[in-house]
N, C-alpha and C positions, 0 to 999 in steps of 0.2 A: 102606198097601195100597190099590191101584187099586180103583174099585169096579166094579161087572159093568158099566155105561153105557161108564165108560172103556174098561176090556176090548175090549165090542164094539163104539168108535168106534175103536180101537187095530186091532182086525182087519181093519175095514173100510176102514181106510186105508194099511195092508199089501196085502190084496187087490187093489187098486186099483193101489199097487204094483208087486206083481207081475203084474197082467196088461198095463203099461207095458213093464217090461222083457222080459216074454215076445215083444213086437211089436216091441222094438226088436231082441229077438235074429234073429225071422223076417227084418226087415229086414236086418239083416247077412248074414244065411246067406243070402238071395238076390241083395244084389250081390256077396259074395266070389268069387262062382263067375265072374265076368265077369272083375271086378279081377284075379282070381288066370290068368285065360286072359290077359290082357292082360301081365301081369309076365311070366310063361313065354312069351308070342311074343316078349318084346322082347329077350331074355336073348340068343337067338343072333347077331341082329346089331350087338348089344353087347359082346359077344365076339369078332365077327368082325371087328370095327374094331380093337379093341386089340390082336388080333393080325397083321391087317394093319400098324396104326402100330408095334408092334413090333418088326415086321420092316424098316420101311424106318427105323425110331429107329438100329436098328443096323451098319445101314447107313452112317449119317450121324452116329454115334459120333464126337465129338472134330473135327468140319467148325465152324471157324467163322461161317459162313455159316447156319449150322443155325437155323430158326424161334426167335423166341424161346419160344412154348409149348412146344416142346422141350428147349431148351437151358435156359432159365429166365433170370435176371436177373445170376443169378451170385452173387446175396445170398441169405440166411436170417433174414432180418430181422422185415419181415411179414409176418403170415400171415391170410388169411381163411379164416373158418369159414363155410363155407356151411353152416348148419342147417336140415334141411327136418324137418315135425314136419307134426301133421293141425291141420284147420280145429276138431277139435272133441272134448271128452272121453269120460268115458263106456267107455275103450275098456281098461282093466288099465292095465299098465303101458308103455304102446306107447310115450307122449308122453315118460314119463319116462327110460324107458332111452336114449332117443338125446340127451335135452338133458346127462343124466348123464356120457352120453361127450365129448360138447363141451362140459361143462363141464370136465373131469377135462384135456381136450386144453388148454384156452386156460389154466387153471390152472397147467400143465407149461410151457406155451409163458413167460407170465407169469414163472411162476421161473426163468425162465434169461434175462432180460433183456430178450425179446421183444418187440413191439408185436403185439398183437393185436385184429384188426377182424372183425363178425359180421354178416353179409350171413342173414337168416329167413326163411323160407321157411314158413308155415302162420302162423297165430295163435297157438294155444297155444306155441310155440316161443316168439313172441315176448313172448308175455307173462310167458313165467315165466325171459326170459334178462333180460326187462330191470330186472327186479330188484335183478339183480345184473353186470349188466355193460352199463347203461343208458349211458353215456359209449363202449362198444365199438363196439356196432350202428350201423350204417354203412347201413344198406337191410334194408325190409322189404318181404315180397310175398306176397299173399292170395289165394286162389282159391275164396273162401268163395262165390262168387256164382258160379262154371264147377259146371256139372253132371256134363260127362266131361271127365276132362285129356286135352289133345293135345298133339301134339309145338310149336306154337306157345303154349302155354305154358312148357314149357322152353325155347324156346328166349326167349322173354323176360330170364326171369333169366340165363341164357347170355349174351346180349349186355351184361345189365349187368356181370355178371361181369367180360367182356372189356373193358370200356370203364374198368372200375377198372382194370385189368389195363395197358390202353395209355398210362394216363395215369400208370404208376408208383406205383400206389395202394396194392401189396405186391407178395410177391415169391412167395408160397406160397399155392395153395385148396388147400383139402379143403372133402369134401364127405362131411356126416353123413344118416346116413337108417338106417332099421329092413328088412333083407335077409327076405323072404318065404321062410320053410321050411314050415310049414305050420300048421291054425288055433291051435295051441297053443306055437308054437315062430316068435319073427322079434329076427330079430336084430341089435342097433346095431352097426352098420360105418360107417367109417370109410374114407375113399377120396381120395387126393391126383389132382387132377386136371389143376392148374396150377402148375409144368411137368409134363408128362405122365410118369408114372411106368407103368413096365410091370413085371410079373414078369420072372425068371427064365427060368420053362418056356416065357412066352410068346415072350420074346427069341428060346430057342432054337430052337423049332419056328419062327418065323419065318425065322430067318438060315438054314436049313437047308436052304429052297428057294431059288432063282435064278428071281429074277424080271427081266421087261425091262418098264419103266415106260416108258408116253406120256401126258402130256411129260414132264418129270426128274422127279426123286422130289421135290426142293428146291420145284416148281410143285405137287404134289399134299399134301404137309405142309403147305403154304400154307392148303390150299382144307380138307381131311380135319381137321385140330388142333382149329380153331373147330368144326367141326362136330361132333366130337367130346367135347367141353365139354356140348354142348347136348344131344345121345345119352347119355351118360352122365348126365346130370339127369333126364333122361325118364325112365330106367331107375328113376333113385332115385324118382321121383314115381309110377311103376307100382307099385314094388313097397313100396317105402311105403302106397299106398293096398289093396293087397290086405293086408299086416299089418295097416291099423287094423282092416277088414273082420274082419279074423279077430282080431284082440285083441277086438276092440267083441263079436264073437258067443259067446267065449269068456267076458268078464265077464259080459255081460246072463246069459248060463246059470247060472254061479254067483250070480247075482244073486236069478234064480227060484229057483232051487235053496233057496239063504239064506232068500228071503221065504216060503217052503213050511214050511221048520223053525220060523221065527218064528210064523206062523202054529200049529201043528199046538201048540208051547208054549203060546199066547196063548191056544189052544182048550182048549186042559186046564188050563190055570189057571182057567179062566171057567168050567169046568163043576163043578172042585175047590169052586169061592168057593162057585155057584150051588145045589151041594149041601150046602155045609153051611149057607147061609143058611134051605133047604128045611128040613133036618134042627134046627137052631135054632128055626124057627117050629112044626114038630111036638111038640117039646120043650116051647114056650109052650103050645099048645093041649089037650096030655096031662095039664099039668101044671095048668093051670087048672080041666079037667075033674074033674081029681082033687080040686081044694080045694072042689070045689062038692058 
């Protein structure tokens, strides 16, 4: 049994504790609210591209002439994972849910014959893929030292992206990140970017209108594809960063939360000991009194 010294160097570095993660939760609660403005501005013109390329994709359905980020390589061979994850832990389950899904993806891709290459995106990502798939990772990229992400950061890894891309380096990205629903709820997605993959509904509500393009369509997939690439990372790098915001505020809570019960135990165990240590030396002094 701990004695009452231990107890209350046990509390007091609980205490301690938890007024740590109390401050790291303020700190998340007050950048999510930016981060989370930032993912939801980026959403509409992130949308509005795919469904512009949508529409001119199908347009230019079965043209052999067609881009190759459109049209694609014609193989299914390589694939790269683009993994973006955060700079840093602390945050539940944010880091692991997405590495979980690109693991479970280049696993799948793995058993069917595959070649698989992993292009990382944060720290943590990269340090818990290479692990296990340290002969995959092909490029790593860090934004531990940017304060705010801008679109020239994405578009860095974008060009690298593309330049494996030009040189025949695979044949398929996707791209993994954690989708912002809110401080309790973000979710690993999963997003093919290279060849450009659209939906269904967005195909249709594209083709639906008649459009007349200056210069050809052929001249604007050219210039919109790459760009595109790099828009859609942004997006994952917004909204990525408003989920760890909100994973990270979510644990620190439960964090305090936990260090208050341990605490309020700790304190009634100490008081338990301390009384009967009390009630013991009454016992000695009653009892000596008595033989005298």
């Amino acid at each position: 049994m701990p004695s009452l010294k231990d107890l209350k160097n046990r509390i007091a570095s609980v205490k301690a504790t938890q007024k740590i993660t109390k401050a790291m939760k303020m700190v998340a609660a007050a950048k999510l609210r930016r981060a989370q403005e930032a993912a939801e501005a980026a959403r509409p013109y992130a949308e509005r591209m795919n469904k512009v390329l949508a529409s001119l994709s199908a347009a230019n359905a079965g043209n052999a002439e067609a881009p190759l980020l459109l049209s694609g390589t014609g193989k299914d061979q390589v694939h790269l994972l683009v993994v973006a994850t955060g700079e840093r832990g602390l945050a539940g389950g944010f880091n692991s849910s997405i590495i979980r899904l690109a693991r479970e993806h280049a696993l799948k891709l793995l058993a069917q014959g595959k070649t698989v290459k992993i292009l990382t995106v944060g720290r943590k990502g990269n340090d818990i893929l290479r692990r296990t798939f340290k002969e995959n990772i092909v490029d790593y990229v860090t934004f531990r030292e940017v304060k705010q992400l801008s679109f020239a950061n994405a578009d860095d890894v974008a060009r690298r992206v593309l330049e494996l891309y030009s040189k025949g380096e695979f044949d398929v990205a996707t791209l993994f990140f954690a989708r912002f629903q809110s401080v309790i709820a973000q979710v690993a997605t999963a997003q093919q970017i290279i060849p450009a993959k659209f939906d269904d509904a967005e195909a249709a509500n594209g083709s639906a209108a008649l459009y007349e393009y200056e210069p050809s369509e052929e001249e604007i997939l050219e210039d919109l594809l790459p760009r595109n690439v790099a828009v859609q990372i942004f997006r994952a790098l917004l909204e990525n960063n408003a989920s760890f915001y909100g994973a990270q505020m979510s644990a620190m809570d439960n964090a305090t939360r936990n260090a208050g019960e341990m605490i309020n135990k700790l304190t009634l165990s100490y008081n338990r000991q301390r009384q009967a240590q009390i009630t013991k030396e009454l016992i000695e002094i009653i009892s000596g009194a008595e033989a005298l």
